[in-house]
Residue frames relative to the residue before (quaternion, step in Angstrom):
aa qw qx qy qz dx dy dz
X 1.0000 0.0000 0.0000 0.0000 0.00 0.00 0.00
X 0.1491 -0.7828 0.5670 0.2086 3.82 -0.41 0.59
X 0.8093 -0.4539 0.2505 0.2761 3.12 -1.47 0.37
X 0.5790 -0.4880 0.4793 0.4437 4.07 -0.96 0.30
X 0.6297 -0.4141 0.4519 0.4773 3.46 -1.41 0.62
X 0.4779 -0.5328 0.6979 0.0252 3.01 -1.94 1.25
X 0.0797 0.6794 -0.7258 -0.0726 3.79 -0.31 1.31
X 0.5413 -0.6094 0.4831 0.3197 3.33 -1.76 0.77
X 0.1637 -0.9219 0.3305 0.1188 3.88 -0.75 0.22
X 0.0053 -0.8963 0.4400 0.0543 3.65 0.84 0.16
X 0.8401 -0.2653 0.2584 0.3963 3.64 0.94 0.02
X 0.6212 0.6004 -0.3214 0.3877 3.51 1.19 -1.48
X 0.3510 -0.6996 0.5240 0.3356 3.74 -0.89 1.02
X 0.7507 0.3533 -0.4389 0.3451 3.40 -0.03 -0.44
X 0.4889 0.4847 -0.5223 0.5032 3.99 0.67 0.87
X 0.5616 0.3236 -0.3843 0.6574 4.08 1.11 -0.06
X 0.6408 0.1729 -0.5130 0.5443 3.74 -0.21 0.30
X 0.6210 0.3290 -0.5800 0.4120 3.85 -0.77 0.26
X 0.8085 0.4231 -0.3089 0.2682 3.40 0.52 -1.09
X 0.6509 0.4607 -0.1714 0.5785 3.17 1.49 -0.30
X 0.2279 0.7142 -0.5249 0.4030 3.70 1.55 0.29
X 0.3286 -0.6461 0.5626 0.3976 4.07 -0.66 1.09
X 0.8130 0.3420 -0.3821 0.2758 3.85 0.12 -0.55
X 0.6233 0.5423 -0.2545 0.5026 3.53 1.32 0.48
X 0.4537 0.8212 -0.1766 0.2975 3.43 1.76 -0.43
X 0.6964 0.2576 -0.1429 0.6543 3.51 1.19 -0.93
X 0.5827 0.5574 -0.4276 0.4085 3.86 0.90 0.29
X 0.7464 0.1622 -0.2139 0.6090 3.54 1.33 -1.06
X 0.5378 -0.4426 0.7175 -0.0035 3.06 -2.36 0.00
X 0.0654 0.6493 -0.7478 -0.1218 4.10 -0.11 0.37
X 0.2902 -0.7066 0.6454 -0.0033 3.18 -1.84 1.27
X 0.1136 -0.8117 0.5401 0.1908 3.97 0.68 0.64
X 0.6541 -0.6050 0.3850 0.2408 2.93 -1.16 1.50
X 0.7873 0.4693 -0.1698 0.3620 3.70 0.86 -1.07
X 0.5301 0.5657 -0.2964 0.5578 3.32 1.82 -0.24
X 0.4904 0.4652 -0.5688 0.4686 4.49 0.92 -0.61
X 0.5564 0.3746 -0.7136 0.2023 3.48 -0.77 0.80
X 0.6881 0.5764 -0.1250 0.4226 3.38 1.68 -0.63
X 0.6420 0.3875 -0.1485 0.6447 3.47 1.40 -0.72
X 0.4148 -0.6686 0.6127 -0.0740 2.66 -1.36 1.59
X 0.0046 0.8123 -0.5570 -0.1730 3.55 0.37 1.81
X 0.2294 0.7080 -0.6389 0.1946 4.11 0.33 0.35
X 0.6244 0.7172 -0.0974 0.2938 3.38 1.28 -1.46
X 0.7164 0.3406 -0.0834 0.6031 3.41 1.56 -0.51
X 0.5793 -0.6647 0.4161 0.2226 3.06 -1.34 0.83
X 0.7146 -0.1790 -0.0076 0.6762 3.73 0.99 0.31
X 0.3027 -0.5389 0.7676 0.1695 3.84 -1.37 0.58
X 0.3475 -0.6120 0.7099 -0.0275 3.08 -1.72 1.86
X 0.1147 0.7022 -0.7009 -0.0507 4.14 -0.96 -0.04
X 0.1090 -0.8805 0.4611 0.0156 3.55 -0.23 1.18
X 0.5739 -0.5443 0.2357 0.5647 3.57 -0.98 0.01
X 0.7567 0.4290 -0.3053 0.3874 2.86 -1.69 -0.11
X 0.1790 0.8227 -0.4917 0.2220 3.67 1.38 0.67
X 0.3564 -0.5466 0.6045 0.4569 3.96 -0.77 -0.38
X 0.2046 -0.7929 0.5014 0.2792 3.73 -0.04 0.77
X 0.5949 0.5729 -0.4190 0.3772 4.05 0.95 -1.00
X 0.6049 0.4102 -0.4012 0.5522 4.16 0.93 -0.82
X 0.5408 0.6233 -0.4539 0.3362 3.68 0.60 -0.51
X 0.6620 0.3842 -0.1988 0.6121 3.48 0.72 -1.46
X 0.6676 0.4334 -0.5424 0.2687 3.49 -0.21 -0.72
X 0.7144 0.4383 -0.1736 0.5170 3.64 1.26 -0.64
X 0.1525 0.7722 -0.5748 0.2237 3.52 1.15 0.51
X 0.7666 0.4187 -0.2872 0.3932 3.67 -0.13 -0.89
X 0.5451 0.5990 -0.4466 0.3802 3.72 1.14 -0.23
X 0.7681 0.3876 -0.2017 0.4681 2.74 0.75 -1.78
X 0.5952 0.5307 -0.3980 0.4536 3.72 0.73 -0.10
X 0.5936 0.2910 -0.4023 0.6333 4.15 0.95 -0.29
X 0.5923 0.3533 -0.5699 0.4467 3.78 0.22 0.25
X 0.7394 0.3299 -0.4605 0.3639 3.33 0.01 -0.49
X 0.3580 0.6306 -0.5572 0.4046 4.08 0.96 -0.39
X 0.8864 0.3677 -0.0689 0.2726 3.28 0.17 -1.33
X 0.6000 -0.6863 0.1229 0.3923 2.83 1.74 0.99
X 0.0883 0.8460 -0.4536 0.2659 3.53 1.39 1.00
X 0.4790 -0.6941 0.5358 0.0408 3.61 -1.69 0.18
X 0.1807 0.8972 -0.3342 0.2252 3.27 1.13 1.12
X 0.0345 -0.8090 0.5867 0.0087 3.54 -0.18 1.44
X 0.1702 -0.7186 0.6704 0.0717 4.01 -1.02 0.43
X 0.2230 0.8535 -0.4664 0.0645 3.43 -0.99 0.87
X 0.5376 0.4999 -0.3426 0.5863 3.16 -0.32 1.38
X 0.6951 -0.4055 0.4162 0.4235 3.27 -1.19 -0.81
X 0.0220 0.7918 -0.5978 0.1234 3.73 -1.13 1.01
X 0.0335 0.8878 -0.4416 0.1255 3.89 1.13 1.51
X 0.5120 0.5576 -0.3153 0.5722 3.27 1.44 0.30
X 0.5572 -0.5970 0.5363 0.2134 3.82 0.42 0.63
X 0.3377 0.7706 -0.5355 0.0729 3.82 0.71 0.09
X 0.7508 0.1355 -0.3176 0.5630 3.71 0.87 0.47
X 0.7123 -0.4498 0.2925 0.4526 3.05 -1.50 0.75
X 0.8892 0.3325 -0.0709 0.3062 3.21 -1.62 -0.49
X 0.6973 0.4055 -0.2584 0.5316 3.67 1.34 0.12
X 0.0158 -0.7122 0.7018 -0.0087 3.53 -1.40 0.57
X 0.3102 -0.6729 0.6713 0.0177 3.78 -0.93 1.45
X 0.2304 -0.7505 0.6171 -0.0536 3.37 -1.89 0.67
X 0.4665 -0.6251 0.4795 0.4020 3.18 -0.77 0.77
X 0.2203 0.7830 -0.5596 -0.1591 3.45 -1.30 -0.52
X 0.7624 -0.3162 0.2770 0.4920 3.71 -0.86 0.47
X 0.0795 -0.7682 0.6200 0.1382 3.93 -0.44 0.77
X 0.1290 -0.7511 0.6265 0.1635 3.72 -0.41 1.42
X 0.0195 0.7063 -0.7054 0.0570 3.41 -0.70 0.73
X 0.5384 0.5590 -0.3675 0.5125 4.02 0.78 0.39
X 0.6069 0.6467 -0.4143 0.2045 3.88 0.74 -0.93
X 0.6445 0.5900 -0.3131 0.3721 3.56 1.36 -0.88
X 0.7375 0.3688 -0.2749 0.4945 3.27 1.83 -0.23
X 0.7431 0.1994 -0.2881 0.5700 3.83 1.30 -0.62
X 0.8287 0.1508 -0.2460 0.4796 3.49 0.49 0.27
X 0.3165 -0.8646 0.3901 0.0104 3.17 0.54 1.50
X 0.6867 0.5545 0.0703 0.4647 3.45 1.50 -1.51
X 0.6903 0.2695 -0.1717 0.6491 3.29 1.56 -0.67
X 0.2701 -0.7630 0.5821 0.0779 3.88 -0.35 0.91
X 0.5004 -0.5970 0.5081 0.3675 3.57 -0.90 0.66
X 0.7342 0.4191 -0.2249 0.4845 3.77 1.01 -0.73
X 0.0771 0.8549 -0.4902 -0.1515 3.72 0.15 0.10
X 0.6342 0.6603 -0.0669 0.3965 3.66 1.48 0.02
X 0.1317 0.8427 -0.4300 0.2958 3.96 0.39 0.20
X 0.0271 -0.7506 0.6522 0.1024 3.45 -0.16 1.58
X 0.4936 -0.6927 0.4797 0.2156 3.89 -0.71 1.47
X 0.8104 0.2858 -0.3779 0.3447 3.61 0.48 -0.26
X 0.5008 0.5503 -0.6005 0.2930 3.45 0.69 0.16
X 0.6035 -0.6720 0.2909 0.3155 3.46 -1.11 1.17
X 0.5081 0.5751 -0.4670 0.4392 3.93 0.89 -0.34
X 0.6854 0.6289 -0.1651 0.3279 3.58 0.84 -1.04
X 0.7605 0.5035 -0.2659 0.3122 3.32 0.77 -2.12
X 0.6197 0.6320 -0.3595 0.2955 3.72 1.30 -1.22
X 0.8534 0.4860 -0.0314 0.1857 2.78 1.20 -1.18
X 0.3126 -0.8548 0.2014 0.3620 4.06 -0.23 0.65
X 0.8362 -0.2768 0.1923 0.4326 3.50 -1.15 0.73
X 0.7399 0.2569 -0.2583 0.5656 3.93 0.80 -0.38
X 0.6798 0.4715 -0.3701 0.4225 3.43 0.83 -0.13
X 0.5970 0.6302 -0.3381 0.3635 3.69 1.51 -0.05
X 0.7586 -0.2686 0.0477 0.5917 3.62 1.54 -0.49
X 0.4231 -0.7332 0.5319 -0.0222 2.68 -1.69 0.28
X 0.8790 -0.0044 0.1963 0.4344 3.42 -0.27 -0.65
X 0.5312 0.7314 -0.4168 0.0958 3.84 -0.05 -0.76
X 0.6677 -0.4197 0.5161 0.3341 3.03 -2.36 1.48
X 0.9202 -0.0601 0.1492 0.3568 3.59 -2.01 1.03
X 0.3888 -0.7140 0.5553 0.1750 3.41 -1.60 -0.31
X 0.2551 -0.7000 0.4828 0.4603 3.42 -0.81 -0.27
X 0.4426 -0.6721 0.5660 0.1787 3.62 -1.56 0.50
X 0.6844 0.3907 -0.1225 0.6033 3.26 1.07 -1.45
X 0.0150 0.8120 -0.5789 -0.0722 3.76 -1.21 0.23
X 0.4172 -0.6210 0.4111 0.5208 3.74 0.04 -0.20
X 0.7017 -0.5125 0.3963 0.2965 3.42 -1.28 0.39
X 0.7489 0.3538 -0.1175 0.5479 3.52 -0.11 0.52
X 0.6139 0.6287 -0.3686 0.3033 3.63 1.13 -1.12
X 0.4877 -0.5884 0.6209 0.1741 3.55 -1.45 0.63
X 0.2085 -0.6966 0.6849 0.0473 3.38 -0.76 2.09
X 0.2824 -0.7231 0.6288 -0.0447 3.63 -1.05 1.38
X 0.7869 -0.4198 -0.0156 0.4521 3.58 0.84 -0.27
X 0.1951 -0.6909 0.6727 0.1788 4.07 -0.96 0.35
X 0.7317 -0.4359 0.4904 0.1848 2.32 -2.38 0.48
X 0.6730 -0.3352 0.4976 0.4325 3.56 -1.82 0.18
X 0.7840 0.2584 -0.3220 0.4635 4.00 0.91 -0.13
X 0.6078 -0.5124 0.3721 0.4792 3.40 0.88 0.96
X 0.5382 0.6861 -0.4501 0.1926 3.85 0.28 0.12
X 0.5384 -0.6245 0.4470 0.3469 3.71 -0.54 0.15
X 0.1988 -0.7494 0.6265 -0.0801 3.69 -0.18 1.35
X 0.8043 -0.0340 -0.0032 0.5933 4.06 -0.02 -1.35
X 0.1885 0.7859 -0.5882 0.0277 3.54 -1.22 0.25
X 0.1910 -0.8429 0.4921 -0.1044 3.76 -0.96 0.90
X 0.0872 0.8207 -0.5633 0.0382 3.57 -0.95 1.30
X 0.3628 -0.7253 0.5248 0.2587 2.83 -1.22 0.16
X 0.3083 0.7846 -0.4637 0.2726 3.64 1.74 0.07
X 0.7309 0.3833 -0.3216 0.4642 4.11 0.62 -0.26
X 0.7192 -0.2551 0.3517 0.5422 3.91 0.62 0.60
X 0.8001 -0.1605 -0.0031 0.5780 3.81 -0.07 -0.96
X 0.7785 -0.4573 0.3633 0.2300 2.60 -1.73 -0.47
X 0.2636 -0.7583 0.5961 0.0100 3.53 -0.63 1.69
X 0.0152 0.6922 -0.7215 0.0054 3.52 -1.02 1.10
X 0.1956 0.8513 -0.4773 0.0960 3.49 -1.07 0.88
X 0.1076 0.8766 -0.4448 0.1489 3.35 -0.71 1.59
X 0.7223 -0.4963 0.4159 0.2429 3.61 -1.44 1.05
X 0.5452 0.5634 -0.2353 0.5744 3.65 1.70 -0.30
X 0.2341 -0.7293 0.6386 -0.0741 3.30 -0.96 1.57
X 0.1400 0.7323 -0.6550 0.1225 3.98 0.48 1.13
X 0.5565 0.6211 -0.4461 0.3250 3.81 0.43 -0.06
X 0.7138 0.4472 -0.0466 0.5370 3.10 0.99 -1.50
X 0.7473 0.4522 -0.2289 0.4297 3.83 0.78 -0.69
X 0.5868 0.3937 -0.3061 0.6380 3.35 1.91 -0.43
X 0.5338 0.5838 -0.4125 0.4518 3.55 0.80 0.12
X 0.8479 0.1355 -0.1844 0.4783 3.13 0.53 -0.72
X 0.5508 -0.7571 0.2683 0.2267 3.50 1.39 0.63
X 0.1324 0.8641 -0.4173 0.2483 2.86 1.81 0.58
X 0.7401 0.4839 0.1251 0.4500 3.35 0.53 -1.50
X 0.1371 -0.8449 0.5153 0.0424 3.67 0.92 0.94
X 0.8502 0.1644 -0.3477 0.3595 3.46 -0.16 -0.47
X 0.0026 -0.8847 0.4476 -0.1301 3.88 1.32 0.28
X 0.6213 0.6544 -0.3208 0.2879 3.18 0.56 -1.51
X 0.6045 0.3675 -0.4427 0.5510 3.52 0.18 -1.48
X 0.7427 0.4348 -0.4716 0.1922 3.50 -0.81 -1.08
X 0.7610 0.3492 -0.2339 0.4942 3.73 0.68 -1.20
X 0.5319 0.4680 -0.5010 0.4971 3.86 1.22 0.06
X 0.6161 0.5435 -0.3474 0.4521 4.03 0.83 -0.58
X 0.6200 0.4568 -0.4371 0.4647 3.45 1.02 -1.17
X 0.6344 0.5121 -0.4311 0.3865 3.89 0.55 -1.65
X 0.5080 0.6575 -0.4105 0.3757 4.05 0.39 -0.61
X 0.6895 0.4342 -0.1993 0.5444 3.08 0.35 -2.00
X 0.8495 0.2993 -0.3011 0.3132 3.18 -0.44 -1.13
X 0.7872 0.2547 -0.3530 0.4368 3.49 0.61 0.47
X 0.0923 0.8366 -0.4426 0.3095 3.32 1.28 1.30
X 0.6357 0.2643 -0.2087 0.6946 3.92 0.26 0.86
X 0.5116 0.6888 -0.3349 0.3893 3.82 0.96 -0.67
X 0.3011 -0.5140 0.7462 0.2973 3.60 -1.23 -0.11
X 0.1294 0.9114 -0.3907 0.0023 3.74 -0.66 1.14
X 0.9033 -0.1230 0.1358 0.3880 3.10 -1.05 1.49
X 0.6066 -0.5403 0.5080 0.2864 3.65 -0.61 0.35
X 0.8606 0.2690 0.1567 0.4030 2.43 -0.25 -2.40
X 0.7783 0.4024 -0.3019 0.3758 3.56 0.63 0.22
């Protein structure tokens, strides 16, 4: 059996309250950013890299996370990543609307949501997004756009073009259900914990 999902960790409190959330607790694993020269992510059932990551330890460790994924790893990114940390991509800032639920109630920062990818289908239109840091411009060749912004932009997207399987999005559910910002969060990060241990022996309680 291999270990619960490996969340990356650099310090940020509201990534120790998710990870230590009692209903979220036996699913993850904090992975301190400064310790992956030592930890073998092969060992876990998917590697998490939330917002608000330390992006410079990120790159310095680019090639781990890039022979884990060769080897057919589980690699989710979320948030912002302006440093090109995989090949073939390149993120943007963009206006963070974090106001719409109150002055534009009607216009969603996300306006987009391919329904069959399986994180997605369970779930309902307000539980699919929210907010999120910039976009991506660049994608790998081949990759699967999952969902854009209200400006046609690329928000989530996902390949399998590095060995496994790369999921990656402008959405910051780690950190926003940490700090509980975001009341109805749950479904989304209780769907994500599902997915991501799909093939997995899972958790009890989740």
């Amino acid at each position: 059996m291999k270990k619960p999902i490996g969340l990356v960790f650099n310090g940020v409190w509201s990534q120790h309250l998710f990870a230590e959330a009692s209903e979220f607790k036996k699913a993850y694993e904090l992975v301190y950013i400064h310790d992956l020269a030592d930890i073998d992510l092969s060992g876990y059932q998917a590697v998490v890299v939330p917002f608000q990551s330390n992006g410079a330890a990120m790159h310095a460790h680019r090639e781990q996370f890039l022979t884990y994924l060769a080897k057919g790893g589980f690699l989710a990114l979320f948030g912002d990543h302006a440093d090109g940390f995989l090949p073939d991509t390149q993120w943007e800032e963009r206006h963070v609307d974090n106001t719409w639920w109150k002055n534009r109630p009607d216009q969603p920062p996300i306006t987009w949501t391919d329904e069959s990818h399986p994180l997605y289908g369970e779930l309902a239109p307000r539980h699919r997004g929210w907010h999120h840091h910039g976009v991506y411009t660049q994608i790998p060749p081949g990759a699967r756009v999952v969902q854009k912004s209200r400006a046609d932009e690329i928000v989530t997207w996902q390949t399998d073009q590095f060995g496994g399987l790369v999921f990656a999005s402008t959405k910051d559910p780690i950190v926003e259900h940490g700090i509980r910002q975001i009341r109805h969060l749950h479904h989304y990060v209780q769907a994500f914990t599902n997915w991501a241990w799909a093939g997995g022996e899972m958790p009890a309680h989740v």
